[in-house]
N, C-alpha and C positions, 0 to 999 in steps of 0.2 A: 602697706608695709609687709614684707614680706617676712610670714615665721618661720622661727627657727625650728630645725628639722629633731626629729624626737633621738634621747640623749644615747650615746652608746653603751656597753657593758661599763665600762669604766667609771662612766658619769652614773651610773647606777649606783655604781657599790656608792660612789662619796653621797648619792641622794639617801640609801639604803642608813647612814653611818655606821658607816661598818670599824669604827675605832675601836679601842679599849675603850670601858665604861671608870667610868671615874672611882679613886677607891675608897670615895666615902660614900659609895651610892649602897642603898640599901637591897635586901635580894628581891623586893619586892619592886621597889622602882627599877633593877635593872631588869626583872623579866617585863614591865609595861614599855619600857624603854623598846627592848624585841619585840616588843608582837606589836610597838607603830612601824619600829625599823621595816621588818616583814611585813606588813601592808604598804608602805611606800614604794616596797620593792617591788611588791605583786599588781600595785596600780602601775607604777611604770612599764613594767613589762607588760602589762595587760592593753597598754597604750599603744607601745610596739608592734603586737599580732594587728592591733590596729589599723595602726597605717601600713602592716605589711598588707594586712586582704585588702585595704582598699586600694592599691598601687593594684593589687594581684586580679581584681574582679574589674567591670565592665561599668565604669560610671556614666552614665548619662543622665545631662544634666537639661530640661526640655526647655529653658527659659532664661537666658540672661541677657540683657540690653545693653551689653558693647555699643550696637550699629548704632542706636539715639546716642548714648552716650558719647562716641564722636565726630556726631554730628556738629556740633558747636565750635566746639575745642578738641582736635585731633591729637590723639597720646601713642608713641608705639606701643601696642602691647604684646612683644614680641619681647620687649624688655621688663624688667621693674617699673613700675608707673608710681607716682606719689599720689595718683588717686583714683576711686574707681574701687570695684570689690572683685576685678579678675587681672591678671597677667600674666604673661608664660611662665615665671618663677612659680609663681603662688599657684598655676594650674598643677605644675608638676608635684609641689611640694602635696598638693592635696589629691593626688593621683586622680583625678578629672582626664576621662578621655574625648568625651563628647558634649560639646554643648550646643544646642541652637541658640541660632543668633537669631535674637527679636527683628524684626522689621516692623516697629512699631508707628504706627498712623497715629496721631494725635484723632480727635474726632474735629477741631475747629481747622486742622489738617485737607481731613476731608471731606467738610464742610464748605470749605474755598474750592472746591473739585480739583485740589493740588494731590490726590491722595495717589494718584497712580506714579505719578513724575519723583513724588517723595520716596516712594515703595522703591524704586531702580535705583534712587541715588544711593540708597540705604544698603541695596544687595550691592553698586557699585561700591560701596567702602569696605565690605567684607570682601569681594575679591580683591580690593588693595591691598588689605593684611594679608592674603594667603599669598598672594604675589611677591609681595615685602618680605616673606618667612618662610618661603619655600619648604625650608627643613624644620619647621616647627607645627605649619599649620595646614589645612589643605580642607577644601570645600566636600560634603560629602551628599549624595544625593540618592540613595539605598543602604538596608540595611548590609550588603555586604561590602559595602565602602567601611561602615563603621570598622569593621571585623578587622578589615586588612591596616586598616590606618593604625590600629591599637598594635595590631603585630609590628606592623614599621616601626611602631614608636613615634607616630606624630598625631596631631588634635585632631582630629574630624568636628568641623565647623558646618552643620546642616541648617537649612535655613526652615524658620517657622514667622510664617506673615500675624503681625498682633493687629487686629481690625480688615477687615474682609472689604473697608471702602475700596480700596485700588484694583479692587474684580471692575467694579464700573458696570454691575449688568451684562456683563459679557462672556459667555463661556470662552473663547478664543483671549481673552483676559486672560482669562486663568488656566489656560491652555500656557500662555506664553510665559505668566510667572511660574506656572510648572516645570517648563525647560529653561529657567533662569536658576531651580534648586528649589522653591517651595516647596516644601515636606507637610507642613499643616497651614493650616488658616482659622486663626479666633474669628471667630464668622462677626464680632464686633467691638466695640471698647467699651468709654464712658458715654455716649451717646448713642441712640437708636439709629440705627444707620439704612441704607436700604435692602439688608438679609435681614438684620434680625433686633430686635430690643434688647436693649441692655439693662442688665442688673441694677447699676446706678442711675438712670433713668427712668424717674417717675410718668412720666411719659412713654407710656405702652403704645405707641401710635400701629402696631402689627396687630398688637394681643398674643405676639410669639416670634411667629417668621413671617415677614409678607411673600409676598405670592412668588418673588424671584429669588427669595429664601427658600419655600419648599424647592422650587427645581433644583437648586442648585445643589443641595446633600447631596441627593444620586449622580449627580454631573460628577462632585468632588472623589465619590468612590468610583465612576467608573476612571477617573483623571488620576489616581493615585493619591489625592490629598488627602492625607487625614484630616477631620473635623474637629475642632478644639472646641469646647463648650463653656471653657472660660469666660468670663464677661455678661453671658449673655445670663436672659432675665430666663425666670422657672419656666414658663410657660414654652418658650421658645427651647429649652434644654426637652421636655417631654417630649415636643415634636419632633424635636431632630432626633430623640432613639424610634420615633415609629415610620422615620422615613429612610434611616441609614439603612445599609446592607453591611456596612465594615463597623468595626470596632468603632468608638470617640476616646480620645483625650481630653482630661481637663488639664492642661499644659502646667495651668501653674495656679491652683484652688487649694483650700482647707477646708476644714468643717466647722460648719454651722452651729454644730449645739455647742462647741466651747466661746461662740462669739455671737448671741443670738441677736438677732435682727438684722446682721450683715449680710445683706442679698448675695454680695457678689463671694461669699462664700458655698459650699454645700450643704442642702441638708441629708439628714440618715439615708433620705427615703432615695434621694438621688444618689447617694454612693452606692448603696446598695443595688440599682438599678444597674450598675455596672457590671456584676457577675452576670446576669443574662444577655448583654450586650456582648458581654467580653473587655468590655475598654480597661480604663484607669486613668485615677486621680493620681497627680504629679504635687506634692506637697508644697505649698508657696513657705517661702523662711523670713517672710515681713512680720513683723513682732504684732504690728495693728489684723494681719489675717490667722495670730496664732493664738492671742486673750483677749476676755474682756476688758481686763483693765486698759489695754493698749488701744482697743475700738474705742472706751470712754474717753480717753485721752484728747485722740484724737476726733472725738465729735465737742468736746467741751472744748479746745482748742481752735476750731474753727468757725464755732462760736463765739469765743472771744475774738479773732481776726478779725469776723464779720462786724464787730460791734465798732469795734475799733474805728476799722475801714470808717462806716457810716459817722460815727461822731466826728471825726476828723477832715471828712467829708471828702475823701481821696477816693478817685476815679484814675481808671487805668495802675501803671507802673509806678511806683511811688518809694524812692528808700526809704521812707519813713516805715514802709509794711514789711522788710526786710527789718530793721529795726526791732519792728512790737515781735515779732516772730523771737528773735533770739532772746530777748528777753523775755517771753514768756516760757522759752523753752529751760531758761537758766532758774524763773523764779519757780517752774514747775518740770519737775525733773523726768525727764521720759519714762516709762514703767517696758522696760525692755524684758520682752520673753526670753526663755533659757530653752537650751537642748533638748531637755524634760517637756517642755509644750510641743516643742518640733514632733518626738518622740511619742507624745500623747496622741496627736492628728495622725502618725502612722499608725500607732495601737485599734484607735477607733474606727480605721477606715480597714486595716485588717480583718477586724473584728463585723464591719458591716458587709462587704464585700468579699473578702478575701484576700490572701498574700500572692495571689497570681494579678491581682486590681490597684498594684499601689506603688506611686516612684514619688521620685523626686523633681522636682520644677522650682527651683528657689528664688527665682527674681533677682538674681544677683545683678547690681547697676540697674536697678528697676521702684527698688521700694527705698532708696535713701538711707537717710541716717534712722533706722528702724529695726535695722538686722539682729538677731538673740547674741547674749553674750557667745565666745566660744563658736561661733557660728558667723563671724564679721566679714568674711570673703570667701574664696572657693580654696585656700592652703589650709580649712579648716574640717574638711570633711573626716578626717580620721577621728575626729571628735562625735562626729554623729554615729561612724562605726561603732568606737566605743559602747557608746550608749546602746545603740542595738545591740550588741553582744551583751550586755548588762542584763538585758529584758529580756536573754535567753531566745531571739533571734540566731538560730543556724546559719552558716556561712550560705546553701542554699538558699535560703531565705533573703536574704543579703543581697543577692546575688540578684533575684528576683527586681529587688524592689530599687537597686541601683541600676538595672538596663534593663535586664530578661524580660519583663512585662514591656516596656515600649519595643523592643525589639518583637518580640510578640506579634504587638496590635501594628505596628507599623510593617509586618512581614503580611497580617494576611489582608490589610490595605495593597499591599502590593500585587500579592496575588490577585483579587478581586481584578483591579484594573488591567492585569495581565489575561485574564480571560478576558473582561471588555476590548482588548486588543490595544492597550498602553502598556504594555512592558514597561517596569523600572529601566531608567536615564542612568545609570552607575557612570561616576566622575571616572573611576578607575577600570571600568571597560571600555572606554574614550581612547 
């Protein structure tokens, strides 16, 4: 659904009530009556500067799953969609100028060794939208595409690979999805794959990277790829800062100490590793990677599945598991994160790293029915402004943590390979 755009002067004053006070009020209730009037009026307007910096500033957004999303079921989103957490209304309305598009690998994807044929069909649907929208939307493949696209007034759509299977061992792989637009590569997902172990895999079969994982960091800096450390397990995130030469991205991670025991978040020690690196953490907006209560949820939840599943004795696809799902989610009511945990995970990673180390990666069409209140799709991001401005975040600042940092690490990614003799592909030097 697409929200409605913030109210004008006019809609102010009737929000403000700016009437006569009634003439049996007391002078005591009519001055408390003023000083709500006056704060309604001052959060409204304060909501305004809002969405005006974020139209005005440089959003990039490092993670959202359009391509999976359709995959299945094709939706234009060049129009309104009835479902889904992005469309070109709701991009605009929430002044979004960049987002990567996931080309996400499932891992039983590529596991059937379908992961490379997956990967192209996946960049083949995002040049169908840009194809379909000419005047909306357009592929970007350096940072000075972003730049210019924002000036045009149209989306810059960069692509970033989630799971590293569709390299296939192959520099000239990654050579070729290089000149298809890959901008990064999660070097792996839910499974340990062959670069690197994954967080949600208790199965360390590397103990970090295996042997085609080390080579391949320095191949990715001198190829222009930035390296995404998302997914992958501690071990294998420590190796890859002593073998990179460029910056990393965590595309789309949170921290650790507010959701302890969730691998596939960060801990202190690893965000902070980032200031000598240079890189940056991209803030994931899934309510399960922002609280506790939302990890217990969903670990006590899929312990009930599991039980389920087994007493019932269902194997495979089953409506009946569709079924216990909604009803459990109805008799036990999701504990959805608010702005304020978003805004915490910036705070902490600020505070570990720095404000030159810290963006934004939401998972938008990634993490489900999950997302924080006020925070439901991409027409909501003047709400996270907000908030920043709250906590006494600078518009600099802001600025920062909405592109300038990936713009940053993805500019001196580019240079590195431009001394290796891969100069940046720019769409619009073509």
């Amino acid at each position: 659904m697409i929200k409605t755009l913030l109210p004008t002067f006019s809609l102010l004053l009737i929000l403000a009530g700016c009437g006569q006070p009634a003439e049996t009020e007391t002078p005591d209730q009519g001055a408390a009556q003023s000083m709500a009037q006056q704060e309604t009026a001052a959060a409204a307007a304060a909501q305004i500067d809002a969405q005006a910096l974020t139209q005005k500033l440089l959003l990039i957004d490092t993670h959202i799953d359009v391509p999976y999303r359709l995959h299945d079921e094709w939706e234009d989103v060049s129009i309104a969609t009835p479902e889904g957490d992005f469309d070109y209304p709701r991009a605009v309305a929430g002044g979004l100028d960049a987002m990567f598009m996931s080309i996400y690998i499932p891992a039983d994807v590529d596991a059937r060794g379908e992961a490379t044929a997956f990967a192209d069909a996946l960049i083949d649907s995002v040049e169908r939208i840009v194809d379909a929208a000419p005047d909306k939307f357009s592929i970007a493949t350096c940072t000075s595409d972003i730049e210019q696209l924002k000036a045009d007034g149209l989306f810059a759509m960069p692509l970033g690979m989630e799971n590293g299977g569709p390299i296939a061992g192959d520099f000239e792989t990654l050579a070729r999805f290089r000149d298809r637009g890959i901008r990064y590569v999660t070097l792996t997902h839910s499974k340990s794959n062959h670069i690197s172990d994954s967080s949600y895999d208790l199965n360390e079969q590397w103990q970090g990277l295996s042997e085609f994982g080390k080579s391949l960091i320095p191949e990715m800096n001198s190829q222009g790829v930035m390296i995404d450390v998302s997914h992958i397990s501690d071990r294998a995130y420590w190796q890859v800062l002593e073998l990179t030469h460029t910056p990393v991205i965590a595309s789309h991670s949170s921290l650790r100490h507010y959701t302890p025991g969730f691998q596939r978040n960060m801990t202190d020690e690893m965000v902070a590793a980032l200031t000598d690196n240079g890189g940056v953490i991209q803030i994931n907006f899934g309510s399960g990677f922002l609280t506790k209560a939302a990890r217990d949820y969903a670990n006590a939840s899929q312990q009930a599945f599991l039980r389920f599943r087994a007493e019932q004795s269902i194997t495979g696809d089953d409506p009946r598991l569709l079924e216990f799902a909604a009803s459990y989610r109805a008799e036990n009511p999701y504990p959805y994160a608010t702005i304020d945990d978003v805004l915490n995970h910036i705070d902490r990673a600020v505070e570990l790293a720095g404000i030159d180390h810290v963006g934004i990666g939401s998972d938008y069409d990634g993490v489900g029915d999950s997302l924080p209140a006020g925070l439901k799709d991409v027409s909501e991001f003047p709400n996270l402004t907000a908030g920043l401005l709250e906590r006494g975040y600078s518009e600099a600042d802001i600025e920062k943590i909405y592109g300038g940092n990936l713009m940053r690490v993805w500019r001196e990614n580019e240079a590195y390979a431009a001394a290796a003799g891969n100069p940046a592909q720019c769409v619009l030097e073509g």
